[in-house]
C-alpha positions as CSV (number, residue, x, y, z in Angstrom):
1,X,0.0,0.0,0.0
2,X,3.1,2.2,0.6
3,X,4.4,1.7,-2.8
4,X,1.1,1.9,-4.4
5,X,1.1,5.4,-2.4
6,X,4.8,6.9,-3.4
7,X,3.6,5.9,-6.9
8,X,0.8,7.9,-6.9
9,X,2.2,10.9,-5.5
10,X,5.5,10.8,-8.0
11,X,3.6,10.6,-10.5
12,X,1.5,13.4,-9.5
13,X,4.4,15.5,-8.6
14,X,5.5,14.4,-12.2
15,X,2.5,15.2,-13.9
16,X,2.6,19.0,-12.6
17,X,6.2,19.0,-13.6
18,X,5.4,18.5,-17.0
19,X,2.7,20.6,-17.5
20,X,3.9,23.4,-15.7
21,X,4.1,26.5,-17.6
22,X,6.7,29.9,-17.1
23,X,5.7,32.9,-18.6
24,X,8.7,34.8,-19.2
25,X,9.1,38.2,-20.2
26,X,8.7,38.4,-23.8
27,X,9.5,41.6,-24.1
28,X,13.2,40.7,-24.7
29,X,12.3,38.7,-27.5
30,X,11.4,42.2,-29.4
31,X,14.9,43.5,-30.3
32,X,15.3,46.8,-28.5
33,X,17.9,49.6,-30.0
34,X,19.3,49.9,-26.6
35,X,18.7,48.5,-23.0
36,X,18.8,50.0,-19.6
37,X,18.9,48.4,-16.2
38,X,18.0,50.5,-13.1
39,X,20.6,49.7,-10.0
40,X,22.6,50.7,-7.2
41,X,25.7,49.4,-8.7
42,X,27.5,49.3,-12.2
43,X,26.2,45.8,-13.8
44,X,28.6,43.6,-16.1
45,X,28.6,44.2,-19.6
46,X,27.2,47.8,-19.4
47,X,28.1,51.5,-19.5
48,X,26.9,52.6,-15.9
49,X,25.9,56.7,-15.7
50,X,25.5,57.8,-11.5
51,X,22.5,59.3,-10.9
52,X,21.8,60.3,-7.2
53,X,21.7,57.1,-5.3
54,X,21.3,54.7,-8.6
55,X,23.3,54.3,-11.6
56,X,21.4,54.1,-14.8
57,X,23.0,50.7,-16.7
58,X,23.3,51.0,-20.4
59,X,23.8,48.1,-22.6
60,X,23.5,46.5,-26.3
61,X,20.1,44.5,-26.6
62,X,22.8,41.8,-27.4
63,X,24.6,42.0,-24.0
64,X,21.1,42.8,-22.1
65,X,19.7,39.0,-23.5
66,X,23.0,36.9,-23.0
67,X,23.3,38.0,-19.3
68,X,19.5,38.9,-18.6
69,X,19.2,35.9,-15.6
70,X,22.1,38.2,-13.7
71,X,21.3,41.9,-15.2
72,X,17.3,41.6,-14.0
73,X,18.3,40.0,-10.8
74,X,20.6,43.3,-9.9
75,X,18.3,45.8,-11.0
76,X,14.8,47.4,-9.8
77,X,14.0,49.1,-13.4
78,X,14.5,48.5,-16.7
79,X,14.0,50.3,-19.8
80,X,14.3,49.4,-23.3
81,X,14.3,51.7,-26.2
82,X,12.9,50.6,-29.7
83,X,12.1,52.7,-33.2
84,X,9.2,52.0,-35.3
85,X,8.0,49.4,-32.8
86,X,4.2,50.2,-32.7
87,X,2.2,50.5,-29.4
88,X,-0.8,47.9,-30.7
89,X,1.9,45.6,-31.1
90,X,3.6,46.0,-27.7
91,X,0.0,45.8,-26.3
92,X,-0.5,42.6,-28.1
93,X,2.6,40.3,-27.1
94,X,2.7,41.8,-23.6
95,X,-1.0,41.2,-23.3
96,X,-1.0,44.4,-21.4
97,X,-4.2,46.3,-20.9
98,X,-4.2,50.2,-20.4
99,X,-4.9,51.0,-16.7
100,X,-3.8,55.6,-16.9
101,X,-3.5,57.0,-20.0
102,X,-1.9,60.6,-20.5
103,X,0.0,63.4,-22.3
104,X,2.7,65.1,-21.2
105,X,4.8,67.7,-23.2
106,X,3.1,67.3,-26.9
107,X,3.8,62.7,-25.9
108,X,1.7,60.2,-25.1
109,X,2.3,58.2,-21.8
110,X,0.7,54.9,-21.2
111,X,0.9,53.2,-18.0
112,X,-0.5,49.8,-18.5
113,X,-0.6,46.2,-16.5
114,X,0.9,42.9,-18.2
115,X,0.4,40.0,-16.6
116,X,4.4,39.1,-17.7
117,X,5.6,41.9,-15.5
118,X,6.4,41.1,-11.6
119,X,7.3,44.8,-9.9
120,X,4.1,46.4,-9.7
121,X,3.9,50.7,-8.4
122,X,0.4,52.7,-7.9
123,X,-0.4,55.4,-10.3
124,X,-3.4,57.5,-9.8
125,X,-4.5,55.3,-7.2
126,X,-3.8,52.0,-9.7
127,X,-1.6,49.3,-10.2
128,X,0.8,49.2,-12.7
129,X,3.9,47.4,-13.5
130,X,5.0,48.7,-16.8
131,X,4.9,52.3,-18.6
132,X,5.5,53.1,-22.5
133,X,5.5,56.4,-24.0
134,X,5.6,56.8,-27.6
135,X,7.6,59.8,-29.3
136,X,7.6,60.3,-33.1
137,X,9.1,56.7,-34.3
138,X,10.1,56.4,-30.9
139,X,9.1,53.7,-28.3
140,X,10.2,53.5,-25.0
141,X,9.1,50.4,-23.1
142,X,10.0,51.0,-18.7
143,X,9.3,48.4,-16.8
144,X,7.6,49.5,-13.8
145,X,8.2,52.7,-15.0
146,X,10.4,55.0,-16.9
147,X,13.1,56.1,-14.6
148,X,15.3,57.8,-17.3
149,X,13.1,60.5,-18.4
150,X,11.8,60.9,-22.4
């Protein structure tokens, strides 16, 4: 009856295993024109610029996808910078859905909510966890937010 009992519950362990599914960021999978990681120190592979207390890390979409495990792991924002990437489209793959929409300066700010994105901050009273603002041919994807300015 023990055996009969381990079997069962291997196999459902195995079972869950195998169906399990990770939703990753696929954001990264859009290739950016430039990448920047939000930290406190300068991160491997990038060109760190102080700011106050943090140190904006800028980096090739290249470098930003071989060491992403170690980059997002160091950093509390990130930002990634695209031309003629439309919004609809960013909307689509991130299956993000507009919480605050605004303008600011003559450009459009979105703050939306994906359900790919784990660092969520309030807005107007609302949870967000990522922020794009489109300008011209210009996309810039921040993820809670834009730290960086546009």
């Amino acid at each position: 009856m023990k055996r009969l009992l381990a079997f069962f519950l291997l196999l459902g362990i195995l079972s869950v295993l195998v169906f399990y599914k990770t939703d990753s960021n696929p954001i990264f999978d859009l290739k950016a024109e430039q990448v920047c990681f939000v930290s406190e120190k300068t991160l491997k592979g990038c060109s760190g610029v102080q700011c106050g207390d943090v140190i904006f890390n800028y980096c090739s979409y290249e470098e930003a996808v071989s060491n992403l495990n170690d980059l997002e792991k160091e950093s509390t924002a990130v930002q990634l910078y695209y031309e003629d990437l439309s919004f609809e489209g960013v909307l689509s793959f991130m299956k993000a859905n507009v919480v605050v929409e605004e303008e600011v300066d003559g450009v459009l700010v979105y703050y939306l909510y994906s359900p790919y994105c784990k660092e969520r901050v309030l807005v107007q009273n609302k949870f967000v966890n990522m922020q794009v603002v489109l300008k011209g041919h210009n996309l810039i994807v921040g993820m809670p937010i834009i730290l960086t300015g546009y």
